[in-house]
PDB file of N, CA, C, O and CB in Angstrom:
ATOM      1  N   UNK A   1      -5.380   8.110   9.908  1.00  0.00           N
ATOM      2  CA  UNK A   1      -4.095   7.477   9.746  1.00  0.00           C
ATOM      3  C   UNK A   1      -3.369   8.149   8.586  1.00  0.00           C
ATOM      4  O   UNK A   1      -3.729   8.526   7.471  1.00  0.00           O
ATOM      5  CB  UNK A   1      -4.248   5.954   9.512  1.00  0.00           C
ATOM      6  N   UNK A   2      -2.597   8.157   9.034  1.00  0.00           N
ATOM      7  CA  UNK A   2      -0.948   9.359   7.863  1.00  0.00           C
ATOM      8  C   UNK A   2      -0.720   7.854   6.981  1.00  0.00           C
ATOM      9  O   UNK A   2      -0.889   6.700   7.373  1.00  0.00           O
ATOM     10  CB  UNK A   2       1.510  10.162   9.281  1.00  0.00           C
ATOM     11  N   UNK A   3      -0.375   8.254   5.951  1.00  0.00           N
ATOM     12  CA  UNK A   3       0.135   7.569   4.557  1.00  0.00           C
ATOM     13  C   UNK A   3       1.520   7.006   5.058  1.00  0.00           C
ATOM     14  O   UNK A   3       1.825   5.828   4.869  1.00  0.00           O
ATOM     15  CB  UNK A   3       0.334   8.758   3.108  1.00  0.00           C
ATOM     16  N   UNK A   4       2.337   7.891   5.701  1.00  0.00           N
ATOM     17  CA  UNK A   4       3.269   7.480   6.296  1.00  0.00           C
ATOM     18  C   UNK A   4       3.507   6.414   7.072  1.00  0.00           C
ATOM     19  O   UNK A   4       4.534   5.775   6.843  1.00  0.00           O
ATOM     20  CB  UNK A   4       3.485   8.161   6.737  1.00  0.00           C
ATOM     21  N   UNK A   5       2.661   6.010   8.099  1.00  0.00           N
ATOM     22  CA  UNK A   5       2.352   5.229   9.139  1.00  0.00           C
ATOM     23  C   UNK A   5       1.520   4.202   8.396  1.00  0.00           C
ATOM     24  O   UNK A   5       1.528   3.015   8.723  1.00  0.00           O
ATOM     25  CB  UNK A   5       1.665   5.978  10.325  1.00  0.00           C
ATOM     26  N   UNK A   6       0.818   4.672   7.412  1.00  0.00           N
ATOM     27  CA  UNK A   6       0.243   3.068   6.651  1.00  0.00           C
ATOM     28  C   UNK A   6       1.767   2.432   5.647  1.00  0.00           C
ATOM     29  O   UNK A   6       1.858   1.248   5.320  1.00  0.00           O
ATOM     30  CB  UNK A   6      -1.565   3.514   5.123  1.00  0.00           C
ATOM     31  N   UNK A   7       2.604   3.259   5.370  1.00  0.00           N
ATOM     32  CA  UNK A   7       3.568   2.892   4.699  1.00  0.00           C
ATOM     33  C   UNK A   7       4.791   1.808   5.361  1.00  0.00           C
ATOM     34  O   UNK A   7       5.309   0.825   4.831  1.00  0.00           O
ATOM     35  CB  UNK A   7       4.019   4.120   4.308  1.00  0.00           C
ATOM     36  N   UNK A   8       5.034   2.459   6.840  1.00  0.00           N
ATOM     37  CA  UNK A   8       5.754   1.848   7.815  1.00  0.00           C
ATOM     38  C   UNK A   8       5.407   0.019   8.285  1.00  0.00           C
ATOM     39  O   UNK A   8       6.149  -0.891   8.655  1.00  0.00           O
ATOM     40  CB  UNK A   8       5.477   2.884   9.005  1.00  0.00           C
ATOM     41  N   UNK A   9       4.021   0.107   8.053  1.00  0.00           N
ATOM     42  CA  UNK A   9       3.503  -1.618   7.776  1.00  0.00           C
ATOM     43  C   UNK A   9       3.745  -2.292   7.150  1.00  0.00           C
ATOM     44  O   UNK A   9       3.597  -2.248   5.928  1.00  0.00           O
ATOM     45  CB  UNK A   9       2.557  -2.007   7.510  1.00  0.00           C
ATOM     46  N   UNK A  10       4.244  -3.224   7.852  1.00  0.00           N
ATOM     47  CA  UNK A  10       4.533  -5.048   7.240  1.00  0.00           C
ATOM     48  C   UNK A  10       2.533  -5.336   6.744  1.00  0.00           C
ATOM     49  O   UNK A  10       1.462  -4.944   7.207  1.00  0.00           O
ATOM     50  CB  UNK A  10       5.354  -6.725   9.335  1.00  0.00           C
ATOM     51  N   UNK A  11       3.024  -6.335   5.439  1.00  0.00           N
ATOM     52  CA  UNK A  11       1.455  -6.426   4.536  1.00  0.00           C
ATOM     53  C   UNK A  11       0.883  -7.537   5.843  1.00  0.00           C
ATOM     54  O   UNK A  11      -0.343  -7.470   5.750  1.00  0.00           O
ATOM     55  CB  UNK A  11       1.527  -7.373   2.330  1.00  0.00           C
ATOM     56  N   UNK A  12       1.130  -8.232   6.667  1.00  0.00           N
ATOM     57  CA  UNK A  12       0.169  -8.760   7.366  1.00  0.00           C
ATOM     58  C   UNK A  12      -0.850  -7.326   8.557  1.00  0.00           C
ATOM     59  O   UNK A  12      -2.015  -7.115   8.895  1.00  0.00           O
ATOM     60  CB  UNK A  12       1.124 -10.088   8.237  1.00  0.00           C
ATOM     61  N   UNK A  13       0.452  -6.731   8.776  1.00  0.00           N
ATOM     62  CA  UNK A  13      -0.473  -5.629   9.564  1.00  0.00           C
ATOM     63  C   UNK A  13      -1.396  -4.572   8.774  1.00  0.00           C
ATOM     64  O   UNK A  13      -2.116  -3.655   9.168  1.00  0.00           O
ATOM     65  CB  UNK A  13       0.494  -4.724  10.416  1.00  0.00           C
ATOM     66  N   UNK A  14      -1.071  -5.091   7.458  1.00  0.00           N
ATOM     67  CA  UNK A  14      -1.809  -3.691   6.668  1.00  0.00           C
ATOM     68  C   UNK A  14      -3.375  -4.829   6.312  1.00  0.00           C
ATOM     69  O   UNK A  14      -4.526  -4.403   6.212  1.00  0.00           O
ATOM     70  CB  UNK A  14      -0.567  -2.848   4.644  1.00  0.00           C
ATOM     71  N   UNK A  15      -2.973  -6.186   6.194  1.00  0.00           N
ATOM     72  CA  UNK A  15      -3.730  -6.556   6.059  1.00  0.00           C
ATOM     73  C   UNK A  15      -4.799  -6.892   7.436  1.00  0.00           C
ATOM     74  O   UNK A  15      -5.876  -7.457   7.244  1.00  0.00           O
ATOM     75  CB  UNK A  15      -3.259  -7.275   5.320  1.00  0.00           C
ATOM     76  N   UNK A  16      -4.323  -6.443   8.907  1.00  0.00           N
ATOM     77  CA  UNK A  16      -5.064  -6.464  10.128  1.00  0.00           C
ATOM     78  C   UNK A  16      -6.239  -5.485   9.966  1.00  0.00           C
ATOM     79  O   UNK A  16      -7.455  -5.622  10.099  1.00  0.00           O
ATOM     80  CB  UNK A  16      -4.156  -6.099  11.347  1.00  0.00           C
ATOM     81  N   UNK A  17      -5.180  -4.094   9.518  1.00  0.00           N
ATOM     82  CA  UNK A  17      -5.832  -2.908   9.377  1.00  0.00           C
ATOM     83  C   UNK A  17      -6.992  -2.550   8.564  1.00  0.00           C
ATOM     84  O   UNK A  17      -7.690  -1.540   8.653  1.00  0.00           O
ATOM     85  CB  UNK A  17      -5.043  -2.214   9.072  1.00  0.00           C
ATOM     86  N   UNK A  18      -7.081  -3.435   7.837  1.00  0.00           N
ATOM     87  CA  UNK A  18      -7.919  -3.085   6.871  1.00  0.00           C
ATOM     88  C   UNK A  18      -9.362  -4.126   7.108  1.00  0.00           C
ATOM     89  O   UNK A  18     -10.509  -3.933   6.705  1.00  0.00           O
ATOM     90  CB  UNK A  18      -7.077  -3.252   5.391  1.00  0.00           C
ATOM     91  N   UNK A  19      -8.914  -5.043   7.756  1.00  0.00           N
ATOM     92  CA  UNK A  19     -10.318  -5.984   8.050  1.00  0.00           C
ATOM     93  C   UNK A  19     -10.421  -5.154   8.785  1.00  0.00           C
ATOM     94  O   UNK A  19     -10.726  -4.289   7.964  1.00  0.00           O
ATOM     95  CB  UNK A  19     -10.514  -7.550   8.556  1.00  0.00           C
ATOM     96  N   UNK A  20     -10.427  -4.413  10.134  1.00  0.00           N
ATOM     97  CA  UNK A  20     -10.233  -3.716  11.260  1.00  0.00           C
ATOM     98  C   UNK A  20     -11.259  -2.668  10.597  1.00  0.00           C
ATOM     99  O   UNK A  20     -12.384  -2.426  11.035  1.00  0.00           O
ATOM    100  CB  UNK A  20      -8.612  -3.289  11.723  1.00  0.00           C
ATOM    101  N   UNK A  21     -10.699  -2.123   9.523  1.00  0.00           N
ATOM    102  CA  UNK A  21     -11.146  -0.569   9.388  1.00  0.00           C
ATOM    103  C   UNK A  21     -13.050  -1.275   8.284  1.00  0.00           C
ATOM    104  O   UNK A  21     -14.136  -0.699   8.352  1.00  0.00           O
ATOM    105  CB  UNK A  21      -9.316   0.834   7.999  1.00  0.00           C
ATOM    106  N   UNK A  22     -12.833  -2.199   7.695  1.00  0.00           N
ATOM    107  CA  UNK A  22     -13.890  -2.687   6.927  1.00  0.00           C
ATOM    108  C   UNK A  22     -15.180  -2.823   8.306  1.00  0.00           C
ATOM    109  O   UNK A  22     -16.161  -2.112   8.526  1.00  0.00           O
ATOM    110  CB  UNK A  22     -13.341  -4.316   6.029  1.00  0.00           C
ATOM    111  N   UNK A  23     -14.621  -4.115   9.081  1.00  0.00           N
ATOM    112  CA  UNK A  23     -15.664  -3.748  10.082  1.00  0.00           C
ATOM    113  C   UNK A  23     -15.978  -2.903  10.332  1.00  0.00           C
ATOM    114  O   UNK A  23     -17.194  -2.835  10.154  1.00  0.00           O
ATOM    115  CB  UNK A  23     -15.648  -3.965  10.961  1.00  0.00           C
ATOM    116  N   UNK A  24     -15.333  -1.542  10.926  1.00  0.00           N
ATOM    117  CA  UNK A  24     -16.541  -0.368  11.561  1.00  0.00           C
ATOM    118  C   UNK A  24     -17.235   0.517  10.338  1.00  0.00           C
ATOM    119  O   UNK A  24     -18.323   1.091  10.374  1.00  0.00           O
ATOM    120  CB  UNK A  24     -15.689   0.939  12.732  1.00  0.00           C
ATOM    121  N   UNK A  25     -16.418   0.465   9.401  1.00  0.00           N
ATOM    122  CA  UNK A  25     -17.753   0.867   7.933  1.00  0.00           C
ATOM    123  C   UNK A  25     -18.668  -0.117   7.914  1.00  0.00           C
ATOM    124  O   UNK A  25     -19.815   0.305   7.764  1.00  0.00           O
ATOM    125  CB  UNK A  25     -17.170   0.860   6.129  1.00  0.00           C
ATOM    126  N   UNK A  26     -18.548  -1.395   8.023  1.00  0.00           N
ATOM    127  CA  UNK A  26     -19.789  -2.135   8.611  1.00  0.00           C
ATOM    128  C   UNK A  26     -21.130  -1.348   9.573  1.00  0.00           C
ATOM    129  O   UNK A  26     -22.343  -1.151   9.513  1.00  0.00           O
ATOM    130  CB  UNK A  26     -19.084  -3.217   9.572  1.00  0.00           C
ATOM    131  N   UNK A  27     -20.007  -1.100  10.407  1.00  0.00           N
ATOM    132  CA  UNK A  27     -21.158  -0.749  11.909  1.00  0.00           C
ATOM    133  C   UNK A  27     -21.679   0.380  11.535  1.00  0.00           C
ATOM    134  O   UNK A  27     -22.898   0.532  11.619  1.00  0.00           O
ATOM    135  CB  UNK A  27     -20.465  -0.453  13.616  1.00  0.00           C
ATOM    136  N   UNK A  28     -20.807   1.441  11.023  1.00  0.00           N
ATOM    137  CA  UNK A  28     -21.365   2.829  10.545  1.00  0.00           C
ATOM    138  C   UNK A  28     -22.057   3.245   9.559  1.00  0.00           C
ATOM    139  O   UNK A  28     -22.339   4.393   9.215  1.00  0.00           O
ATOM    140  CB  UNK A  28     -20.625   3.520  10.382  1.00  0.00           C
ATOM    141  N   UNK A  29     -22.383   2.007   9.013  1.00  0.00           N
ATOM    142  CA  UNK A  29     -23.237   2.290   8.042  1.00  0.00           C
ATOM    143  C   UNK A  29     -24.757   1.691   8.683  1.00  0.00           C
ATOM    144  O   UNK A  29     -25.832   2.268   8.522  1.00  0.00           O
ATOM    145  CB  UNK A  29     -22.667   1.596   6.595  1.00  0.00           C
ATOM    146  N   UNK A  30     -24.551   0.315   9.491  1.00  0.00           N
ATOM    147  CA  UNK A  30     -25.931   0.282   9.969  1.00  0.00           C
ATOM    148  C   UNK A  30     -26.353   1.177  11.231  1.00  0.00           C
ATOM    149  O   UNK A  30     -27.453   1.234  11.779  1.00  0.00           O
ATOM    150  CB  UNK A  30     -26.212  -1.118  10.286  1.00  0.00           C
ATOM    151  N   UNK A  31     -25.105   1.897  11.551  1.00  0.00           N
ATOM    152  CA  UNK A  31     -25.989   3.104  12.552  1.00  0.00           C
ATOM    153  C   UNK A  31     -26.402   4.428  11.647  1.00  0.00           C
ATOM    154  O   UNK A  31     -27.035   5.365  12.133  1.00  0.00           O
ATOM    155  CB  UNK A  31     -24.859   3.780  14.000  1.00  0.00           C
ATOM    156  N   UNK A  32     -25.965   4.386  10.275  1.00  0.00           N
ATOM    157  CA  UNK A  32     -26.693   4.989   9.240  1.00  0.00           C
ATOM    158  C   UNK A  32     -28.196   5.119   9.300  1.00  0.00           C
ATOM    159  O   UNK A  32     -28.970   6.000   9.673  1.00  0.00           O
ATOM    160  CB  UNK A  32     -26.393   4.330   8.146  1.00  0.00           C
ATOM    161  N   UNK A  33     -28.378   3.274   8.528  1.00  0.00           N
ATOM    162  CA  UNK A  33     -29.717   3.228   8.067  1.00  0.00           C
ATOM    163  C   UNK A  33     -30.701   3.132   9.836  1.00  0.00           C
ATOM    164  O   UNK A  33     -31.926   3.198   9.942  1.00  0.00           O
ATOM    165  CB  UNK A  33     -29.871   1.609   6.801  1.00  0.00           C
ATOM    166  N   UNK A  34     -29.862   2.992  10.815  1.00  0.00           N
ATOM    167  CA  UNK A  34     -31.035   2.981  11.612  1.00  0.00           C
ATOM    168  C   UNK A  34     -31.242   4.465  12.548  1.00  0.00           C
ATOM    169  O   UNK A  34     -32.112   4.554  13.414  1.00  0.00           O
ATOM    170  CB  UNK A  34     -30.894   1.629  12.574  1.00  0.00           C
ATOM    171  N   UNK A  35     -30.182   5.714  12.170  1.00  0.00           N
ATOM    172  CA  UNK A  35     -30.455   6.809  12.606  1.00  0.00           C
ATOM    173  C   UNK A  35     -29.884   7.364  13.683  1.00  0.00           C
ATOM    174  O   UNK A  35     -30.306   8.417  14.160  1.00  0.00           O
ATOM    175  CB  UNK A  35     -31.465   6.815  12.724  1.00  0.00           C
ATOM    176  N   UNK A  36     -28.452   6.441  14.368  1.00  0.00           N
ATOM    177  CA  UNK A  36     -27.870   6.376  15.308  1.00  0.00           C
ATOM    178  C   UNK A  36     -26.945   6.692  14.844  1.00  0.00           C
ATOM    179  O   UNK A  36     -26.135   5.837  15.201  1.00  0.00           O
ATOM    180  CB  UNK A  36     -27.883   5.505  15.950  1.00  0.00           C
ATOM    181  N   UNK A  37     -26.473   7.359  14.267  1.00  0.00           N
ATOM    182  CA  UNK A  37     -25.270   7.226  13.107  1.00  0.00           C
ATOM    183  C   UNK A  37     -24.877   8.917  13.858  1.00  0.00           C
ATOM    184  O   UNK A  37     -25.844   9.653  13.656  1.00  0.00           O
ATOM    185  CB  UNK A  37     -25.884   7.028  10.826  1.00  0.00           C
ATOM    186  N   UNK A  38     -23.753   9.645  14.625  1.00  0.00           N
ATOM    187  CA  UNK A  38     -23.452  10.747  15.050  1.00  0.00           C
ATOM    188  C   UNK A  38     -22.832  11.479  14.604  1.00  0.00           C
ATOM    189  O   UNK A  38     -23.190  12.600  14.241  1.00  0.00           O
ATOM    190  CB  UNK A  38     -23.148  10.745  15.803  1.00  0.00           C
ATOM    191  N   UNK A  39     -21.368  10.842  14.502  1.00  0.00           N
ATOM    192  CA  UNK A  39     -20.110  11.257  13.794  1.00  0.00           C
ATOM    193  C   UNK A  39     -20.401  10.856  12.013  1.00  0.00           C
ATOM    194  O   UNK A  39     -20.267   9.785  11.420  1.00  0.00           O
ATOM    195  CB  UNK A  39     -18.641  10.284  14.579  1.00  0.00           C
ATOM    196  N   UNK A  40     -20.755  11.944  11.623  1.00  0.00           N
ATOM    197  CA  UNK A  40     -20.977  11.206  10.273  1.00  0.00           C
ATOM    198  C   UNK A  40     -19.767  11.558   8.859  1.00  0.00           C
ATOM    199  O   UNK A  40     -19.610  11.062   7.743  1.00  0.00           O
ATOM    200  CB  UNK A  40     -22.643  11.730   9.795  1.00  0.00           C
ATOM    201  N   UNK A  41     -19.012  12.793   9.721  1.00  0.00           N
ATOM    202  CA  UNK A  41     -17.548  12.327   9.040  1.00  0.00           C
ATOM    203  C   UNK A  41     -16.421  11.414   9.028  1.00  0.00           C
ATOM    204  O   UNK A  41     -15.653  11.364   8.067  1.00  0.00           O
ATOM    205  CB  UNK A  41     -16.967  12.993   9.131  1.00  0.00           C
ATOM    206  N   UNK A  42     -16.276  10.586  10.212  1.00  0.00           N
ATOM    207  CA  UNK A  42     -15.951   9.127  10.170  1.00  0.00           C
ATOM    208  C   UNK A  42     -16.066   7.963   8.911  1.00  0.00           C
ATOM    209  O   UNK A  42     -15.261   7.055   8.706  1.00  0.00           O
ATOM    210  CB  UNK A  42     -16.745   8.686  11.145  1.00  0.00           C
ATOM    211  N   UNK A  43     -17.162   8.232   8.227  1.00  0.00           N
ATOM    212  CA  UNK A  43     -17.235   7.541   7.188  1.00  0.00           C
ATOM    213  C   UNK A  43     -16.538   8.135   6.078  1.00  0.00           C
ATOM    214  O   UNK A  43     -16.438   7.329   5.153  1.00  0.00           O
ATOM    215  CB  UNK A  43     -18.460   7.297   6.942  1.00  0.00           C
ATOM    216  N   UNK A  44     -16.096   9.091   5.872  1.00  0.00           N
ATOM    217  CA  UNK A  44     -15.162   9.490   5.047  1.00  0.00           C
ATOM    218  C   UNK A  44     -13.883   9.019   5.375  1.00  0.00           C
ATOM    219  O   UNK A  44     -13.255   8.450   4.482  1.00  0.00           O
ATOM    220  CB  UNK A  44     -15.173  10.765   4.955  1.00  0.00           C
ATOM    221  N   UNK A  45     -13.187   9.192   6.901  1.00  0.00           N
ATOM    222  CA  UNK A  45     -12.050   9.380   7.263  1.00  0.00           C
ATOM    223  C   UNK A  45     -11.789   7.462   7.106  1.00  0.00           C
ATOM    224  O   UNK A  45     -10.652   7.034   6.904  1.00  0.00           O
ATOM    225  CB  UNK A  45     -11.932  10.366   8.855  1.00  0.00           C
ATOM    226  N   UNK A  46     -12.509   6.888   7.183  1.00  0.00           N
ATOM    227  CA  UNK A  46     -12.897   5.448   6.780  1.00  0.00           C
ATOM    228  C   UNK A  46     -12.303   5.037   5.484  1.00  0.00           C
ATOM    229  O   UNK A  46     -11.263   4.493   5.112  1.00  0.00           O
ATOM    230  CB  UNK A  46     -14.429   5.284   6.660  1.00  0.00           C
ATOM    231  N   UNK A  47     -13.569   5.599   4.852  1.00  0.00           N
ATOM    232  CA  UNK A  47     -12.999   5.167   3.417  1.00  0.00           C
ATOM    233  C   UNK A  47     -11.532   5.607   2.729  1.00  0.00           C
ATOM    234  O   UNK A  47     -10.736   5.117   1.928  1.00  0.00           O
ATOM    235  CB  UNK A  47     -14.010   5.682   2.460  1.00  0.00           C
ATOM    236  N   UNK A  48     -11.661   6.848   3.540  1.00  0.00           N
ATOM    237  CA  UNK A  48      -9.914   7.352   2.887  1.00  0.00           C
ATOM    238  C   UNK A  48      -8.685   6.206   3.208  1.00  0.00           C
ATOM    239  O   UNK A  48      -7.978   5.589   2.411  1.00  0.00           O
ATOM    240  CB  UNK A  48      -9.244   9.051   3.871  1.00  0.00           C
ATOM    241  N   UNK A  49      -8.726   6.167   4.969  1.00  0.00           N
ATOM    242  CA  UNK A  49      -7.604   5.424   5.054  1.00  0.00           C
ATOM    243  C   UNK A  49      -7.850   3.897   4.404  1.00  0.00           C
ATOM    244  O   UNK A  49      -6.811   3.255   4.255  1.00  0.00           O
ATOM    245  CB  UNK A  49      -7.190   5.414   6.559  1.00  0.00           C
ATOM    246  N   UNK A  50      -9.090   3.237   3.999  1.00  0.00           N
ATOM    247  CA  UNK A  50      -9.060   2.000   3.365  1.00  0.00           C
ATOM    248  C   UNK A  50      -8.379   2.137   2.172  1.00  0.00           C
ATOM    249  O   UNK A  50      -7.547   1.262   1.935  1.00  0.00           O
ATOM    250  CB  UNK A  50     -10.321   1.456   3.156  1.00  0.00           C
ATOM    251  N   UNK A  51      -8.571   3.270   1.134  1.00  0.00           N
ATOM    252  CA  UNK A  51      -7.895   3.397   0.127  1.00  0.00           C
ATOM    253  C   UNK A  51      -6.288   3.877  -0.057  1.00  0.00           C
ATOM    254  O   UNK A  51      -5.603   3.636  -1.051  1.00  0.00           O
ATOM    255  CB  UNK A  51      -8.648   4.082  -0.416  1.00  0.00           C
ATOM    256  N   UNK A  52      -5.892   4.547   1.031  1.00  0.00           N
ATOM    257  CA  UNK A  52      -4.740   4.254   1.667  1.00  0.00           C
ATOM    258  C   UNK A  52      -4.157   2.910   1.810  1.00  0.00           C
ATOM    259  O   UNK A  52      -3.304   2.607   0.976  1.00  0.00           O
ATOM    260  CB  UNK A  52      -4.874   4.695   2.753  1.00  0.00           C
ATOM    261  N   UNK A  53      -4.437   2.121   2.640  1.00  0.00           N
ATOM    262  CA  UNK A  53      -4.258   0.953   3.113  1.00  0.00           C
ATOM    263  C   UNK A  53      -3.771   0.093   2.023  1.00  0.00           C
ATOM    264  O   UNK A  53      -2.598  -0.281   2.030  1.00  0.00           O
ATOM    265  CB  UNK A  53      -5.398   0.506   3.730  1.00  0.00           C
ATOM    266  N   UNK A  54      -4.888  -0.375   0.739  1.00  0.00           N
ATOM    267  CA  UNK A  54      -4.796  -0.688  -0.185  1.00  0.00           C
ATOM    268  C   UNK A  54      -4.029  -0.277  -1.433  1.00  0.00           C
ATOM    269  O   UNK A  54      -3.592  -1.047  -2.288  1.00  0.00           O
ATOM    270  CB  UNK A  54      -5.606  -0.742  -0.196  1.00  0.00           C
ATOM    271  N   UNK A  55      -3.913   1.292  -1.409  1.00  0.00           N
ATOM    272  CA  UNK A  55      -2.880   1.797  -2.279  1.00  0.00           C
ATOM    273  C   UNK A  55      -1.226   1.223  -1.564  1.00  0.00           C
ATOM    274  O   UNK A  55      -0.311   1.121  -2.381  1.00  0.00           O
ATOM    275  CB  UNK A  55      -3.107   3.662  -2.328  1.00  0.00           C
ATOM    276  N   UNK A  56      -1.010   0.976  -0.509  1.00  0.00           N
ATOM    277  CA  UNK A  56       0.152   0.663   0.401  1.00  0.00           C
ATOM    278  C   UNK A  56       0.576  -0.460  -0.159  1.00  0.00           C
ATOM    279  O   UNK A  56       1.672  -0.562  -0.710  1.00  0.00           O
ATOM    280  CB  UNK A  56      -0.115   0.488   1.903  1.00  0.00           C
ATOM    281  N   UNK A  57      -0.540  -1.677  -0.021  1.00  0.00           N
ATOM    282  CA  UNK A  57      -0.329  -3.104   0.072  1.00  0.00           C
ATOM    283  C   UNK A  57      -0.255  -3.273  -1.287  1.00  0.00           C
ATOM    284  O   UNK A  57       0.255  -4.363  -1.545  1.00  0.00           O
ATOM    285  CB  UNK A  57      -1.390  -3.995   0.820  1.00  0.00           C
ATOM    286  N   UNK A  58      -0.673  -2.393  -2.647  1.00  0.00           N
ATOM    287  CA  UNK A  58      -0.251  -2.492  -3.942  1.00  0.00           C
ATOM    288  C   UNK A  58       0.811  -2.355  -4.346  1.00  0.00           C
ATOM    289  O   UNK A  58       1.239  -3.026  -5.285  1.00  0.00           O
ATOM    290  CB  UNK A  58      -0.711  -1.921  -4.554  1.00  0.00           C
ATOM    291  N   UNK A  59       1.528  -1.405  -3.706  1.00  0.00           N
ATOM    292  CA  UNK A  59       2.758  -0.367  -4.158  1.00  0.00           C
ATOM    293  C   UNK A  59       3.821  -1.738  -3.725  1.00  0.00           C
ATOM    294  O   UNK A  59       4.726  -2.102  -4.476  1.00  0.00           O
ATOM    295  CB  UNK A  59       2.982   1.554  -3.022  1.00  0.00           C
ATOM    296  N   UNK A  60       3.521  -2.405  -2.380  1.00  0.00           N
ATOM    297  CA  UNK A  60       4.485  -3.128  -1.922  1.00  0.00           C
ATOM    298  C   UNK A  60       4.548  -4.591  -3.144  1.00  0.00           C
ATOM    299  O   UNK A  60       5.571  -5.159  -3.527  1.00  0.00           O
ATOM    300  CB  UNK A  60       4.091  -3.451  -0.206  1.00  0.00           C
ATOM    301  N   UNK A  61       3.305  -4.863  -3.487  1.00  0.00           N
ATOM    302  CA  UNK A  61       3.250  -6.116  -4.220  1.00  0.00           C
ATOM    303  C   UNK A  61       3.928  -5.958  -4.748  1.00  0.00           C
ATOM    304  O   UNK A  61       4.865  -6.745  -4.615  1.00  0.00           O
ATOM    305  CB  UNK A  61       2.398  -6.606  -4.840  1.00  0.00           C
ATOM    306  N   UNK A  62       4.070  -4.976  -5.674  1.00  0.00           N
ATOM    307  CA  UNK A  62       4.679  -4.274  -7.182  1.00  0.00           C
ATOM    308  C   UNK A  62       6.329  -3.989  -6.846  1.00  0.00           C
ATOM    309  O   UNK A  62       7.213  -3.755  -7.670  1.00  0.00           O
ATOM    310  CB  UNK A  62       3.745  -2.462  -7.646  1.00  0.00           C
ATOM    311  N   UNK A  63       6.433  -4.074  -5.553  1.00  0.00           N
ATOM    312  CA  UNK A  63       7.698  -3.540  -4.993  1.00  0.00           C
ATOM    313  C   UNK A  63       8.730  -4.622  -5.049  1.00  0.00           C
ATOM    314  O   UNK A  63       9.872  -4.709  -5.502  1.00  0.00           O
ATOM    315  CB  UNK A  63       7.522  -3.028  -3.525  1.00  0.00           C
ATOM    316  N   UNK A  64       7.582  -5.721  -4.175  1.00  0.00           N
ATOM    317  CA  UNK A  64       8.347  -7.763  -4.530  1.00  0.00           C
ATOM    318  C   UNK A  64       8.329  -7.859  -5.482  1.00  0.00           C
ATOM    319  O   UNK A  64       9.530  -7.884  -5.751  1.00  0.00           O
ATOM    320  CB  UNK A  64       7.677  -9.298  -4.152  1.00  0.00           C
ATOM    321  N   UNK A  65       7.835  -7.947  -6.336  1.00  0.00           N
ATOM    322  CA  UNK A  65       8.090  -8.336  -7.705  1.00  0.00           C
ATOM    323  C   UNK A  65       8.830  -8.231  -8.697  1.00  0.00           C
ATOM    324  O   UNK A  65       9.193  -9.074  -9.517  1.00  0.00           O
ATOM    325  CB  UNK A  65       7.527  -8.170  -8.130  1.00  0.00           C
ATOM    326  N   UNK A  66       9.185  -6.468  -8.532  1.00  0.00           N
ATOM    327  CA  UNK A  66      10.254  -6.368  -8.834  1.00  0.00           C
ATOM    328  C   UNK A  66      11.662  -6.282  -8.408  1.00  0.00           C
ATOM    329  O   UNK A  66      12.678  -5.794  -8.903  1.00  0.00           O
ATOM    330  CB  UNK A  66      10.060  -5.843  -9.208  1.00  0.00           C
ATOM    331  N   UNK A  67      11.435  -6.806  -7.519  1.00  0.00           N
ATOM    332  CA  UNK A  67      12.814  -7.251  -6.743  1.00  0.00           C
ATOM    333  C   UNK A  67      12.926  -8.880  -7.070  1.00  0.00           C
ATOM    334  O   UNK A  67      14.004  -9.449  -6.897  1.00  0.00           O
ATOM    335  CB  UNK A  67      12.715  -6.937  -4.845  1.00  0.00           C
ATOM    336  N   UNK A  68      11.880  -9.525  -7.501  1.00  0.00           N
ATOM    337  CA  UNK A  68      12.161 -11.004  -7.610  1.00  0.00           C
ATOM    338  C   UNK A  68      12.658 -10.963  -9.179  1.00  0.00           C
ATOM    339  O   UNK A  68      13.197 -11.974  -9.629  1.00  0.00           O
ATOM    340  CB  UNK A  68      10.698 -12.092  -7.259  1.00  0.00           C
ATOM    341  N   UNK A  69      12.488  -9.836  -9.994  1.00  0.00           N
ATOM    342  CA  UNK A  69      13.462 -10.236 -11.456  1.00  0.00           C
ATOM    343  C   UNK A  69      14.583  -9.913 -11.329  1.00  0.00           C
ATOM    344  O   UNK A  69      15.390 -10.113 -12.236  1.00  0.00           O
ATOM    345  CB  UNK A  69      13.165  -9.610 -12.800  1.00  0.00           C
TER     346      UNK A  69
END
């Protein structure tokens, strides 16, 4: 996912996205420990867009806020 396209999100969809993306680092990590695990750059491309996601839904907090002074 482009920074762009996480940017274009309303915070309820960023907040879909991100339970969304938490679950399958869930799954990919227990097809880790049990050896089923294939694609094992996925877990990068994972964690990136979570920190994406979250850098998004910060920028916006910070964004209301200062629009509410």
């Amino acid at each position: 996912m482009k920074a762009e396209d996480v940017r274009a999100l309303s915070p309820d969809q960023l907040a879909d996205e991100l339970l969304k993306l938490k679950k399958e680092q869930f799954n990919l990590r227990f097809q880790k420990a049990t050896g089923q695990l294939e694609n094992t750059a996925r877990s990068k491309e994972i964690r990136r867009d979570i920190a994406r996601i979250r850098t998004a839904q910060t920028a916006k907090r910070a964004g209301a806020a200062q629009n509410t002074k």
